[in-house]
Structure formats: structure tokens, C-alpha cells
C-alpha positions in Angstrom: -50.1 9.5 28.0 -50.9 6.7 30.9 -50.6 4.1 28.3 -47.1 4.7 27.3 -45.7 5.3 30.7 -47.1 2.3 31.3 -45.1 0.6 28.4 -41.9 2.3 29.6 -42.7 0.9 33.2 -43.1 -2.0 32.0 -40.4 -2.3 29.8 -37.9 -1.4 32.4 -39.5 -4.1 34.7 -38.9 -7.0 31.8 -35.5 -5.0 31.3 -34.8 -5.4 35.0 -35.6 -8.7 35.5 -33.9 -9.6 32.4 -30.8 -8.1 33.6 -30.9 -10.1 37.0 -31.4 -13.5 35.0 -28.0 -13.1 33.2 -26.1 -12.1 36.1 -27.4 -15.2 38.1 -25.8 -17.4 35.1 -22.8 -15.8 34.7 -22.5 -16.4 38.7 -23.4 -19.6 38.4 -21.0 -20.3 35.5 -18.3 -18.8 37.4 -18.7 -21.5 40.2 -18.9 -24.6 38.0 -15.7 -23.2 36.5 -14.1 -22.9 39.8 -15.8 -26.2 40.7 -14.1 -28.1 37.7 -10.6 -26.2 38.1 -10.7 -27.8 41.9 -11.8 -31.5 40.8 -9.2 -30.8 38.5 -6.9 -30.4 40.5 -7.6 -33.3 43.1 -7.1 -35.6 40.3 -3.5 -35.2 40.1 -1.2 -38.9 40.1 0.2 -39.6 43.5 3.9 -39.7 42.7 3.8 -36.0 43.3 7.5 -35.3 44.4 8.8 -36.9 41.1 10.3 -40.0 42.4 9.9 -43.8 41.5 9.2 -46.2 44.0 7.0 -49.5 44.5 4.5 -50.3 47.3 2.3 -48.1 49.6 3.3 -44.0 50.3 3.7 -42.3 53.5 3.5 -38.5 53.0 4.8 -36.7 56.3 5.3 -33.2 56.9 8.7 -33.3 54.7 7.1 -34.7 52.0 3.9 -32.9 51.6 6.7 -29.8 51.2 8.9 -31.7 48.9 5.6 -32.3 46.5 4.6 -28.8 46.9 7.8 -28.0 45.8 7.6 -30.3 42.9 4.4 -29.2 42.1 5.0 -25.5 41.7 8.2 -26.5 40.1 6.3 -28.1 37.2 3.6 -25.6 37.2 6.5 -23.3 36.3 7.9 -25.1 33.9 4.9 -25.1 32.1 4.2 -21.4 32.1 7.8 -20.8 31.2 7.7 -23.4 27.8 4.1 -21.3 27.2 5.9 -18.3 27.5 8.8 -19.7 25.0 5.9 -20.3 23.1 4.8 -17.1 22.6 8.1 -15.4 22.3 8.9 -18.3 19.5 5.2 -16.8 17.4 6.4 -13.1 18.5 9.9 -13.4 16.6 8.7 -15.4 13.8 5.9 -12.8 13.0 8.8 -9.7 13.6 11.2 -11.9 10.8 7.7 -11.7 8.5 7.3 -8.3 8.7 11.1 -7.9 8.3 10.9 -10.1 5.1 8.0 -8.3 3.9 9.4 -4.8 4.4 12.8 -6.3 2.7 10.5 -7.3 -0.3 8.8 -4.2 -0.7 12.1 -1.9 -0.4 13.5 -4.2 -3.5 10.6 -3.5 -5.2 10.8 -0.1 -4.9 14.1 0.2 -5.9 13.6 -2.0 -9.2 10.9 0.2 -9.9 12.8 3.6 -9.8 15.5 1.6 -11.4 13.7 0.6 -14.3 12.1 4.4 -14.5 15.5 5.5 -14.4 16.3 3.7 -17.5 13.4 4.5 -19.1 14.0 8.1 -19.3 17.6 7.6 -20.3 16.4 5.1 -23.2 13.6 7.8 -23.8 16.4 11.1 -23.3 18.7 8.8 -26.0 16.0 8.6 -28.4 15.1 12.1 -28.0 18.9 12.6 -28.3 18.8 10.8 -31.2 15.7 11.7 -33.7 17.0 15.0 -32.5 20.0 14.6 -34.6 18.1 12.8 -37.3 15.8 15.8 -38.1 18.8 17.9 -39.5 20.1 15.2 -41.9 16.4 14.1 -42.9 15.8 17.9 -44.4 19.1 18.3 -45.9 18.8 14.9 -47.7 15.4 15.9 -48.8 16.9 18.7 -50.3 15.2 21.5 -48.5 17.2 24.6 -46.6 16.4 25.2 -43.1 16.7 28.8 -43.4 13.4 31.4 -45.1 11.3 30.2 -47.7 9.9 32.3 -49.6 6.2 32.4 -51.5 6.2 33.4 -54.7 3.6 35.7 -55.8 1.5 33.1 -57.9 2.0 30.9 -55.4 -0.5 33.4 -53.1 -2.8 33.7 -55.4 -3.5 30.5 -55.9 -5.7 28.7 -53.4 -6.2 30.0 -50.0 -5.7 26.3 -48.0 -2.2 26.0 -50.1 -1.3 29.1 -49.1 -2.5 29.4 -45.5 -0.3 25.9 -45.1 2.8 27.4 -46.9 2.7 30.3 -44.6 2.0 28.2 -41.3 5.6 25.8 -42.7 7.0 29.5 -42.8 6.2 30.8 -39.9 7.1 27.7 -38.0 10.8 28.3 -39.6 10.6 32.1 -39.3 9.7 32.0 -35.9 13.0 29.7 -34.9 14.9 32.0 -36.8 13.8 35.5 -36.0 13.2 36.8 -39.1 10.0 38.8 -40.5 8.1 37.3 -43.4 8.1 39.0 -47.4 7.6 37.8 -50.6 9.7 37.7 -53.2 8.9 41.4 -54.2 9.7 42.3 -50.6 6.1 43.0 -49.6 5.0 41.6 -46.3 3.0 38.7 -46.0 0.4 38.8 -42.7 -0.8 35.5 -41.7 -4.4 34.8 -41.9 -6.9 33.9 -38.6 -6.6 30.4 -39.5 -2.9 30.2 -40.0 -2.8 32.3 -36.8 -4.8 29.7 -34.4 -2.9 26.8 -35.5 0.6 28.5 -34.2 -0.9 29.1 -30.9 
């Protein structure tokens, strides 16, 4: 138990000291930078009000204000050509966004255009196979109305049978009518026949 309180004493000593260490560099960073802004600064030209001339320059109390002036008036200028700056990348990336909302709208509407026309291509073909199927069966030369089994037919073989009956059904069922032979007995559909309608 000693030992590790030991350790966490320790530990929040190093901690502690290690703590202290970085705020003394950042201090000290913060004055070299204020340092350099300040020799920085005191290395300016000497034609600070912004006129030409030749020889030797007296600055009295009018012109030290006159260069001040000149000197916050460039100073301003700068800031105002960094602020143009920004505003310039601002619009631009507003425009991009524009363009690419723009781009994504047209894309959506080709998209439900070209669904649209797909389901009238696809309704049209329904539209027409659906006439087809008439015409097909009449060529063909079968009725769409009952058929009818005949009785040696049934007896026959039970997969024949069971497939006539489903055909049957299938017509019966559109039509609404029971099914009987030809003999007028009814015919009842087997389990097989009976699963494959459902």
C-alpha cells in the first residue's frame, strides 16, 4: 500500500514538474514572437508618409502624424484586400455548392424521367401481349370458354389428367363455372392439382 502511494506521489511530482516545463516554453515562445513582430516592425523603409523626395529627412511633429497616418492607412488596405480575399474563396465555394446542387437536381429528374418511361414502355408492352394472348388462342384453334375431359381421357394417366384439369380450372375459375365431364358428373381436383392453383 506505501509503495503505490508512493508511485502516485511520485507520479504527480514528474507530472507537476512536467507541466511547469511547458508552460515556461510556451511563455518564452510567446516573447520571441512579440520580440520578432517588434524588430519587425522597426525595419520598415523611411519614406513612411508615401512621398518621393531626394536627400536627407526631417520628421517634425506634422510628419511623424502624417506617416502614422500613412501607415495605418496601408495597414488597412492590407486587411481590407485580405478580407476581399476571403469573401472572393467564400463566393466561389457558395457557386460550387450551387453547381453541385444544380447537378444533382438534373440528375434526379433524368432519373425519375427515365423511370417514367420505363413503366410506360413496360405498361405498353403489358398493353400489348395483353392483346396478343386473345389472337394467339384463337389462331391456335382453341375456345376460351370450358373444356371439357372426356371420360377416357380420366382414366388414362393420372399426370395427363391432373394437368388437363389444372388448364381447366385455370379457365373455369376466370369464368365462374363449375367443372363436369362430358356425362355431367363432377370432376374434383386432386391435392396436387389443388397446390399448384394456390
Amino acid at each position: 500500500m506505501k509503495a503505490k502511494l508512493k508511485k502516485l506521489f511520485r507520479a504527480n511530482e514528474t507530472l507537476a514538474a512536467r507541466t511547469s516545463i511547458a508552460e515556461h516554453r510556451a511563455r518564452n515562445l510567446q516573447e520571441a514572437l512579440q520580440i520578432e513582430k517588434k524588430k519587425r516592425q522597426r525595419g520598415k523603409r523611411l519614406n513612411l508618409c508615401g512621398k518621393e523626395t531626394s536627400g536627407a529627412q526631417w520628421y517634425g511633429v506634422p510628419e511623424v502624424q502624417e506617416a502614422r497616418a500613412y501607415t495605418a492607412a496601408q495597414t488597412a488596405k492590407e486587411e481590407q484586400e485580405k478580407l476581399d480575399k476571403e469573401n472572393k474563396k467564400i463566393e466561389a465555394e457558395i457557386k460550387r455548392q450551387a453547381k453541385e446542387a444544380d447537378k444533382k437536381a438534373k440528375a434526379l429528374q433524368r432519373d425519375i424521367a427515365r423511370q417514367a418511361t420505363q413503366a410506360k414502355k413496360a405498361e405498353a408492352a403489358a398493353a400489348k401481349a395483353a392483346k396478343k394472348k386473345p389472337t394467339k388462342a384463337r389462331k391456335n384453334g382453341r375456345k376460351l370458354g370450358i373444356v371439357v375431359l372426356k371420360p377416357k381421357e380420366a382414366a388414362l394417366r393420372s399426370l395427363q389428367v391432373k394437368s388437363g384439369v389444372q388448364a381447366l380450372v385455370s379457365v373455369v375459375q376466370e369464368e365462374g363455372v363449375q367443372i363436369t365431364t362430358k356425362s355431367g358428373r363432377q370432376v374434383q381436383l386432386t391435392l396436387r392439382a389443388k397446390l399448384r392453383e394456390m
